[in-house]
Every structure is written in C-alpha cells, then in structure tokens.
C-alpha positions in Angstrom: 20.3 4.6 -28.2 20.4 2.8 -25.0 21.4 5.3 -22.1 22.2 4.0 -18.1 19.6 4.4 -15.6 20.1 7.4 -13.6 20.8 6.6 -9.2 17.7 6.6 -7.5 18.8 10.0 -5.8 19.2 12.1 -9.0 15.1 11.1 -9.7 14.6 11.6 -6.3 16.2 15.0 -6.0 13.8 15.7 -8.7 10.5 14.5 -7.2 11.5 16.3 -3.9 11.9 19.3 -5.7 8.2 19.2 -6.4 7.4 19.0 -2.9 9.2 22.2 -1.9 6.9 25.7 -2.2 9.7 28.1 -3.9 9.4 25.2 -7.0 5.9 24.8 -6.8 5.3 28.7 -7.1 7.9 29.3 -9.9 6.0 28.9 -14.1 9.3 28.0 -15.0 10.4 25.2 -12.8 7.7 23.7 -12.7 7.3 23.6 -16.4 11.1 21.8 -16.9 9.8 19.5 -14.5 6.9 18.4 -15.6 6.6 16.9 -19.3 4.0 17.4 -22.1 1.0 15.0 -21.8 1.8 15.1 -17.7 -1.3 13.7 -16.1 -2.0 13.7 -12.2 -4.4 11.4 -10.4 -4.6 13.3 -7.2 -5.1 11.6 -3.8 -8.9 13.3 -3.7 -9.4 11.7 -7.0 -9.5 14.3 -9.0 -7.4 14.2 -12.5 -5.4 17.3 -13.5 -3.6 18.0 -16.9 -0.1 19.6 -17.2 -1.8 23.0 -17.8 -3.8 23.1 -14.9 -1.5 21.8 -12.6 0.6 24.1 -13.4 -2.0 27.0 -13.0 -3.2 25.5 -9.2 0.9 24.9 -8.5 1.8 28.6 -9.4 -1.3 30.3 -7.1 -0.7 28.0 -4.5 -1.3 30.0 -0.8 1.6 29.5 1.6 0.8 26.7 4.2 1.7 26.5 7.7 0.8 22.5 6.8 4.1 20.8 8.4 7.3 19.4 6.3 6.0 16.2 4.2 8.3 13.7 4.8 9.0 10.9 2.1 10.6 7.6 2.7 10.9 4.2 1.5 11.8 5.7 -2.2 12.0 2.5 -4.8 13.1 2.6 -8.7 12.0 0.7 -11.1 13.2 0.5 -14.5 9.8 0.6 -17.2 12.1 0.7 -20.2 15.8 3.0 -20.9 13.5 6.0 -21.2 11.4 5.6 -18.3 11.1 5.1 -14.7 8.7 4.8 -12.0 9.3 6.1 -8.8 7.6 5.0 -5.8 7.7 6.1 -2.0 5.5 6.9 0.8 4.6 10.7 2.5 3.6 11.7 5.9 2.5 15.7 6.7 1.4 16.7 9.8 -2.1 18.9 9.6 -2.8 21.7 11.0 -5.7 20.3 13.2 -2.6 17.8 14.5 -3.0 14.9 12.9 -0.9 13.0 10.3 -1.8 12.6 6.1 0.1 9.4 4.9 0.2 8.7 1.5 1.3 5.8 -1.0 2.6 8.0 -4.4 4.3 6.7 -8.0 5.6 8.9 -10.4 6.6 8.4 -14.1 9.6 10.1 -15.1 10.6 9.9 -19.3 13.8 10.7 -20.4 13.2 13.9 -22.3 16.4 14.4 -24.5 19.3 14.9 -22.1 16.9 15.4 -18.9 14.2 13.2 -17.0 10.4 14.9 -16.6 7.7 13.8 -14.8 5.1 12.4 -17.1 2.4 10.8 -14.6 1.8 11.0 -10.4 -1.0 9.5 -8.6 -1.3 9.8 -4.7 -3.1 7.2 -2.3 -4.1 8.5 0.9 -3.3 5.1 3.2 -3.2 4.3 6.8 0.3 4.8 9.0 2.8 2.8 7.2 
C-alpha cells in the first residue's frame, strides 16, 4: 500500500526530539524512536547497535555543553517506507569553541509510525 510522504517538519520534530536530554534519558522514548536493526555511525567513528545506544543514551551525564543547533534540514524520499533526512549541527563546547557537523538519518515507516533506522554524523568545518 502506497502511503504520502510525511512534511519535512513531522520527521524533523522527530529527529529533534533525539537531541533533547529528557528524550535521550527516557528507556521508553527512545526505544519508539529508534527501530530494530538501528545502526549509528558516530562522528568519532565508532559504530553503535540499537541496544547499546540505548544503554549509553539512558546513563547519559547532564552537560553544560550549549544548545545544538540544526539547520539546513532536507528530505528525501528512498522509497514510500523510507526517508533520509539530512541537516547540519553546531554546539558550542565548553572550552568555547564550536562542533559542526554534517548528519543523515534513515527513518522507515514502521506500521502507522516513522523510526529511525540508521544516523551517521560528520564532524566538518563552519558551514
């Protein structure tokens, strides 16, 4: 069954909600966000597994890191049931300077709601 793409800010209300701490801290949320066989290629490099993000997600320490900021948000249609998401980040460090970031997500329609199945994060220049 062919289903309409959803508007670029329902998906990106979702990815955002990933980026806020009370999400990233709650077992729950975090596991109706993300979908079985989720796979992260992190911006150090390192690969994480739905499981384990989860785990690191839930434990995560409150930061005084600053806001990340996301902009330049694009969709792109893969097939009906999925979508790829692309933007770029900024956070300001605590040592003062800036983190910028080039990021693409994969979001499947899972029955009547979209997950994140994939995420990878490039560290880049300013944009």
């Amino acid at each position: 069954m062919m289903h309409a793409l959803p508007p670029l800010d329902e998906i990106r209300a979702l990815e955002e909600a990933l980026h806020r701490p009370e999400v990233r801290r709650s077992r729950s949320a975090v596991e109706a966000l993300l979908a079985e066989g989720f796979v992260e290629c992190g911006a150090s490099g390192t690969i994480y597994h739905r499981a384990e993000i989860i785990d690191l997600l839930v434990q995560e320490p409150e930061q005084d890191d600053g806001e990340l900021r996301a902009s330049d948000y694009r969709l792109t249609a893969i097939s009906p049931e999925a979508l790829l998401l692309t933007y770029r980040t900024r956070r300001r460090e605590s040592d003062g300077s800036e983190r910028h970031a080039l990021r693409s997500s994969v979001w499947k329609r899972n029955g009547t709601r979209w997950q994140m199945l994939f995420h990878q994060g490039t560290v880049t220049g300013a944009a």
